[in-house]
Residue, then its C-alpha position, 0 to 999 in steps of 0.5 A: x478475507x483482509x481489506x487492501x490499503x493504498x499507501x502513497x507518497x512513498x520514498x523511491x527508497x522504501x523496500x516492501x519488507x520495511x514497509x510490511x513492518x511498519x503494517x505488521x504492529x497493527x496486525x497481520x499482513x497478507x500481502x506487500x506490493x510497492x509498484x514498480x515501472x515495468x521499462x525501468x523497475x523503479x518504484x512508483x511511489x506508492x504501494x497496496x498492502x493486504x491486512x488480515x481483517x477488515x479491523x486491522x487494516x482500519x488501525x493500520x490506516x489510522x495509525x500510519x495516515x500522515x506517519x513519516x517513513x523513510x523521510x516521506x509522509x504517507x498517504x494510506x487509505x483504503x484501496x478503490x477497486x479498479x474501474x473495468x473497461x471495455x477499451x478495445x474490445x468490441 
């Protein structure tokens, strides 16, 4: 299984396909997902994507960390896992 990556810092106007093709020469991408406010549709800013391996999601974030993309310089790192809560839940 691939490593995913957080890429910030987006431009509001960047598309997951155009973003997946900045990621696909340096390896396969399994997956693209710019995240969206859920009232208003609009892009967040950032997005995760998945690389194939471990390897390729390390020359992805070495080659496109600082990158300029759409008039934006990206942020990309390896993703963190979400912290689970048990907020509510008794």
């Amino acid at each position: 299984m691939g490593k995913k990556i957080y890429v910030g810092n987006l431009s509001y106007g960047t598309y997951e396909d155009n973003l997946a093709d900045y990621f696909k020469e340096h390896g396969e991408v399994a997956s693209v997902k710019i995240i969206t406010d859920r009232d208003t549709g609009r892009s967040k800013g950032f997005a995760f994507v998945e690389m194939g391996t471990d390897a390729e999601a390390q020359a992805a974030i070495t080659a496109l960390n600082g990158a300029e993309i759409d008039g934006r310089r990206l942020k990309v790192n390896e993703a963190m896992d979400k912290p689970r809560t048990n907020y509510g839940r008794y």
